[in-house]
Z-matrix of the N, CA and C atoms (Angstrom, degrees):
N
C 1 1.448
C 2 1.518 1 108.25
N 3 1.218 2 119.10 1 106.45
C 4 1.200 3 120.62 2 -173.15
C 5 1.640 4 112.60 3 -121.65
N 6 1.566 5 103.42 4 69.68
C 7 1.750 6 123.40 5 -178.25
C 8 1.364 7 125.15 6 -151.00
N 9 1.120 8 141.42 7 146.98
C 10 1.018 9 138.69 8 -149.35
C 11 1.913 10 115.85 9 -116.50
N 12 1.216 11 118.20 10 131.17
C 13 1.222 12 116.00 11 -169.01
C 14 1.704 13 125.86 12 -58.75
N 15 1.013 14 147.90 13 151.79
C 16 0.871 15 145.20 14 -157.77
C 17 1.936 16 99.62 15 -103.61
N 18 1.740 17 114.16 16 94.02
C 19 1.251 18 119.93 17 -161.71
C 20 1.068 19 119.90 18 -112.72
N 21 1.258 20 141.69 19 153.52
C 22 1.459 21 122.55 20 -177.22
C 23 1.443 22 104.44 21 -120.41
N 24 1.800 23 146.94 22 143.19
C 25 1.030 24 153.69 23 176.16
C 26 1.446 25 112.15 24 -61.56
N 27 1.520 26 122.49 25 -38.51
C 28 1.016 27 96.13 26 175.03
C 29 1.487 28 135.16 27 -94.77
N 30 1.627 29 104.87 28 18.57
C 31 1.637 30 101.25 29 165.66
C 32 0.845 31 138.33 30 -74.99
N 33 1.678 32 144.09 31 158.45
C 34 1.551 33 127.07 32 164.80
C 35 1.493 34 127.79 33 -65.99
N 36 1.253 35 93.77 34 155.95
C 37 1.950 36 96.39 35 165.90
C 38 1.164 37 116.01 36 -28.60
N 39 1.400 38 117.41 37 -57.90
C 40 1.553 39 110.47 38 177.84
C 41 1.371 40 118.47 39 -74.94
N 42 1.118 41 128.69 40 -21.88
C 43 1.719 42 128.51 41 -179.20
C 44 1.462 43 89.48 42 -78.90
N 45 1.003 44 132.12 43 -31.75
C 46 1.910 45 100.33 44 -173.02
C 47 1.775 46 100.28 45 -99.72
N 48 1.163 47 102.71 46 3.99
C 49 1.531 48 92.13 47 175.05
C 50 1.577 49 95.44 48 -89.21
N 51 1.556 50 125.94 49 -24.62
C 52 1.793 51 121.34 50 -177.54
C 53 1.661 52 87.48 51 -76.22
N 54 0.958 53 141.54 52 -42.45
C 55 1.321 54 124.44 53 -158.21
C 56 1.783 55 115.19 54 -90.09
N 57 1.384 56 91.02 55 -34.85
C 58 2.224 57 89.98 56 159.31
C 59 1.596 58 89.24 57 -64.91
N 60 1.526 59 154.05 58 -65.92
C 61 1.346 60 118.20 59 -120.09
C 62 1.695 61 76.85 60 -92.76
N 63 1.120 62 131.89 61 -6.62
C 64 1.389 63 116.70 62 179.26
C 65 1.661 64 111.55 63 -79.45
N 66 1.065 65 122.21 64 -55.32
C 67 1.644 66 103.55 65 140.10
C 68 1.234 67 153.53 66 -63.32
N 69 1.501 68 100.98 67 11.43
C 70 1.516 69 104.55 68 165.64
C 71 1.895 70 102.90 69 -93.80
N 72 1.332 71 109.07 70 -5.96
C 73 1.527 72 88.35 71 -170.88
C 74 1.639 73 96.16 72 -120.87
N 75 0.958 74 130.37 73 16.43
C 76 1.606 75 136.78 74 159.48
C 77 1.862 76 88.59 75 -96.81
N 78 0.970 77 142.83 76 -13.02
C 79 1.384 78 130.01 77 179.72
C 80 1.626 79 106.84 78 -86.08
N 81 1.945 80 100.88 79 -43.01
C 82 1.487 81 102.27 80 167.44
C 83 1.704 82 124.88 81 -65.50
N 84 1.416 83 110.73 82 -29.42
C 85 1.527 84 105.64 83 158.53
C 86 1.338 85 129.07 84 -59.70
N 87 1.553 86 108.27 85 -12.80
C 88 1.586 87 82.44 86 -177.64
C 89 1.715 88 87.54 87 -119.44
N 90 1.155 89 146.78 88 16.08
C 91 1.096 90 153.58 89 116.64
C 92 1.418 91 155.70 90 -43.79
N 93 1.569 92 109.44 91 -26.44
C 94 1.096 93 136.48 92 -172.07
C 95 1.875 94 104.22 93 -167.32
N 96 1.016 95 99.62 94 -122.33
C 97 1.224 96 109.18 95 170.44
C 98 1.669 97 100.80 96 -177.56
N 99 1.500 98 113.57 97 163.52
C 100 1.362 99 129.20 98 177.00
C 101 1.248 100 119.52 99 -132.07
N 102 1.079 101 123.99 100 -167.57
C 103 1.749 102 124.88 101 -163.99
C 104 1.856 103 88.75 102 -105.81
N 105 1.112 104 113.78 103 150.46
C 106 1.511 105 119.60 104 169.29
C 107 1.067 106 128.39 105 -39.55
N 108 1.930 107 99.18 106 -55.16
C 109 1.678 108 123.97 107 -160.41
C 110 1.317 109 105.09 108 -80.93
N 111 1.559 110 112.75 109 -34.97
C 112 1.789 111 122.46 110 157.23
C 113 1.469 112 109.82 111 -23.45
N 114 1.436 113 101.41 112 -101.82
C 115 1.407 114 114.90 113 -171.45
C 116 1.278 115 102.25 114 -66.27
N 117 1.695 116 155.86 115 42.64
C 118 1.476 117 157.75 116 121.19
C 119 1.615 118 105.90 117 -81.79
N 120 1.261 119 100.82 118 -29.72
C 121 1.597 120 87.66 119 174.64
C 122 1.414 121 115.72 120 -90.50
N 123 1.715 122 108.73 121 -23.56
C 124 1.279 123 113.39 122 172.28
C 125 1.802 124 119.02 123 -52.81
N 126 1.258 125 95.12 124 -39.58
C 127 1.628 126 121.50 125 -170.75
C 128 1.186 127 109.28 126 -71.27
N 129 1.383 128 113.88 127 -48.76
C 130 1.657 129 112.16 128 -174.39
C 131 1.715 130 114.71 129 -77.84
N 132 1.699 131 114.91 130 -9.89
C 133 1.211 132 129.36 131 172.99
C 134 1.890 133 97.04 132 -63.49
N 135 1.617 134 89.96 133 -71.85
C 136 1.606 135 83.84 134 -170.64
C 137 1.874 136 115.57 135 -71.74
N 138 1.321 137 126.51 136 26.50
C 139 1.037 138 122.93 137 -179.93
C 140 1.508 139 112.80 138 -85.02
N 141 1.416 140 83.96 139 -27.20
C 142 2.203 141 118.61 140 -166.40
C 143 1.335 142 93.07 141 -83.29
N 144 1.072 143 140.42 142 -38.89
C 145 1.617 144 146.82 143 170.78
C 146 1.347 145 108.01 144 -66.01
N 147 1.564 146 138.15 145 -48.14
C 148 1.347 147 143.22 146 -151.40
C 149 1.637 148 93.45 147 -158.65
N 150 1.190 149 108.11 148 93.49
C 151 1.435 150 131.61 149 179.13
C 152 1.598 151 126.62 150 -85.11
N 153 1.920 152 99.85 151 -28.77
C 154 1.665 153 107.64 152 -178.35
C 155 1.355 154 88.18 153 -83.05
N 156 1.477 155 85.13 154 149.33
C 157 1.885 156 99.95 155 169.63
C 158 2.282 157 103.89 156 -79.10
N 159 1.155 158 102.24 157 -20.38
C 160 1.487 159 126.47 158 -172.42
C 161 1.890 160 86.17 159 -58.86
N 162 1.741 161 91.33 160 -78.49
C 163 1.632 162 115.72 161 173.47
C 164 1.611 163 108.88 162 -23.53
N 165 1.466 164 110.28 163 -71.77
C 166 1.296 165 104.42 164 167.89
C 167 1.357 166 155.99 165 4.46
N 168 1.530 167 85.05 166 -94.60
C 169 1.549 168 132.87 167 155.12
C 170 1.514 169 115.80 168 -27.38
N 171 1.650 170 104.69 169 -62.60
C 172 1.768 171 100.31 170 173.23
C 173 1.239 172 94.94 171 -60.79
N 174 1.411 173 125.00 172 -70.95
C 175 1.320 174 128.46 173 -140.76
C 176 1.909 175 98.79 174 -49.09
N 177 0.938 176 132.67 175 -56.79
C 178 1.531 177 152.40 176 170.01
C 179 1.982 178 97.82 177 -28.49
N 180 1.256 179 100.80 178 -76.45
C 181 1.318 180 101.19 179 169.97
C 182 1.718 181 129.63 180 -48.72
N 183 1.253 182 98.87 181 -42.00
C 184 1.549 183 96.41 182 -176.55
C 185 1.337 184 109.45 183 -72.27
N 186 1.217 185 107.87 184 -28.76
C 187 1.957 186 121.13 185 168.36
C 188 1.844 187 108.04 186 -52.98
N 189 1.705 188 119.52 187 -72.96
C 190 0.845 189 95.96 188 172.66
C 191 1.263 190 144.86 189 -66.94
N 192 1.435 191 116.70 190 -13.92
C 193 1.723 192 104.84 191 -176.58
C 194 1.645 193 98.91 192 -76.15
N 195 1.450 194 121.00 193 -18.63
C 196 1.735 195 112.92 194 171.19
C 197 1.741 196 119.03 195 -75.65
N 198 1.373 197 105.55 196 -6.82
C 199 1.255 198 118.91 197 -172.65
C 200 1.082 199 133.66 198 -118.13
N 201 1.452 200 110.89 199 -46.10
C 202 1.402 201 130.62 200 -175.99
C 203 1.439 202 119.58 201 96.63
N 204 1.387 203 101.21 202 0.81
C 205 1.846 204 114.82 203 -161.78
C 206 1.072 205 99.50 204 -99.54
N 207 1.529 206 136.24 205 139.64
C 208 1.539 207 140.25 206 163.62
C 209 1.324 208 117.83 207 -112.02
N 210 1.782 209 94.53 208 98.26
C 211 1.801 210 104.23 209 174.04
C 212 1.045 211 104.06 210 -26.05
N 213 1.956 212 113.44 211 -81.00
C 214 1.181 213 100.42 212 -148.11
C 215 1.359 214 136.64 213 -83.30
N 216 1.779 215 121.47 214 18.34
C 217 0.913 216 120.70 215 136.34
C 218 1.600 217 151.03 216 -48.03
N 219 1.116 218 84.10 217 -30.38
C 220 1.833 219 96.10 218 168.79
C 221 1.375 220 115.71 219 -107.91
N 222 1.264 221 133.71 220 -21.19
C 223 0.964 222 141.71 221 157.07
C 224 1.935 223 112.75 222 -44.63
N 225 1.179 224 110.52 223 -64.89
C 226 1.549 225 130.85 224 152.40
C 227 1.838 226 112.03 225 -42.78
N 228 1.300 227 106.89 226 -63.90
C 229 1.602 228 92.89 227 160.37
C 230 1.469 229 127.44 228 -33.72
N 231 1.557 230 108.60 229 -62.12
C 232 1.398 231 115.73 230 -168.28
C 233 1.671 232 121.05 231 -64.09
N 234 1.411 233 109.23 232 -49.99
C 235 1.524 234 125.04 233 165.34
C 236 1.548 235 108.37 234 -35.68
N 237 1.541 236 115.45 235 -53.55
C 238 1.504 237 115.36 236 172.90
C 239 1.503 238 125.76 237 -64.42
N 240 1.274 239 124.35 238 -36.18
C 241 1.349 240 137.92 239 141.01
C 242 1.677 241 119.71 240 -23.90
N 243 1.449 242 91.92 241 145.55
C 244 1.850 243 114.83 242 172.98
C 245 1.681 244 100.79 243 -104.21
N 246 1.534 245 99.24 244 141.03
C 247 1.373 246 109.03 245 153.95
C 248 1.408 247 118.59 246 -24.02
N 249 1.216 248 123.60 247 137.27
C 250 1.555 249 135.66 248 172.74
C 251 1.389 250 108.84 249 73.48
N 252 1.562 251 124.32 250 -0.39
C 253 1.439 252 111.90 251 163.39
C 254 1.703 253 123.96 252 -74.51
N 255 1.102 254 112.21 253 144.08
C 256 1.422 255 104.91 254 163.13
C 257 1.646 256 126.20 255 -94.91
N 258 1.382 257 99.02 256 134.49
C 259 1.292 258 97.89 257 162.06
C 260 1.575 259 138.83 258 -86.34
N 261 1.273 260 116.77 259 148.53
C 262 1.433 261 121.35 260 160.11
C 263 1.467 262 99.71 261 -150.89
N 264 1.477 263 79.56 262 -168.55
C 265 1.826 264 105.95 263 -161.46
C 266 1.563 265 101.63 264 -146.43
N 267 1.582 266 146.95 265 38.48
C 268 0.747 267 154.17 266 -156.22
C 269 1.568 268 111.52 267 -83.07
């Protein structure tokens, strides 16, 4: 993977580390697959970081055209999902 996350300067150390591992595990959904409650906790980390759904939205977009990956496709997967399902994106 040779692309760069979509980051913002004024977050902390720890807010861009919730928002890489939150795209590191929408990368494992469409790669593998993950546990639901995983990437919900992943999600609700970077929700607390990036709260507008507006905010989001870019951030989501600027991810996939560097990636090819669509948060909120799996993101939308998972929300519809029960505990103990796994996700992918295969």
């Amino acid at each position: 993977m040779d692309y760069n996350y979509p980051l913002s300067h004024h977050w902390t150390t720890e807010e861009i580390i919730d928002v890489v591992a939150f795209f590191q595990v929408v990368e494992k959904a469409y790669e593998a697959q993950i546990e639901r409650s995983s990437f919900m906790d992943a999600y609700k980390k970077f929700k607390k970081v990036v709260p507008s759904i507006a905010e989001e939205k870019t951030i989501f977009k600027e991810f996939e055209e560097a990636s090819g990956f669509n948060s909120y496709r799996i993101v939308k997967k998972a929300k519809e999902g029960t505990d103990g399902d796994s996700i992918s994106f295969k």
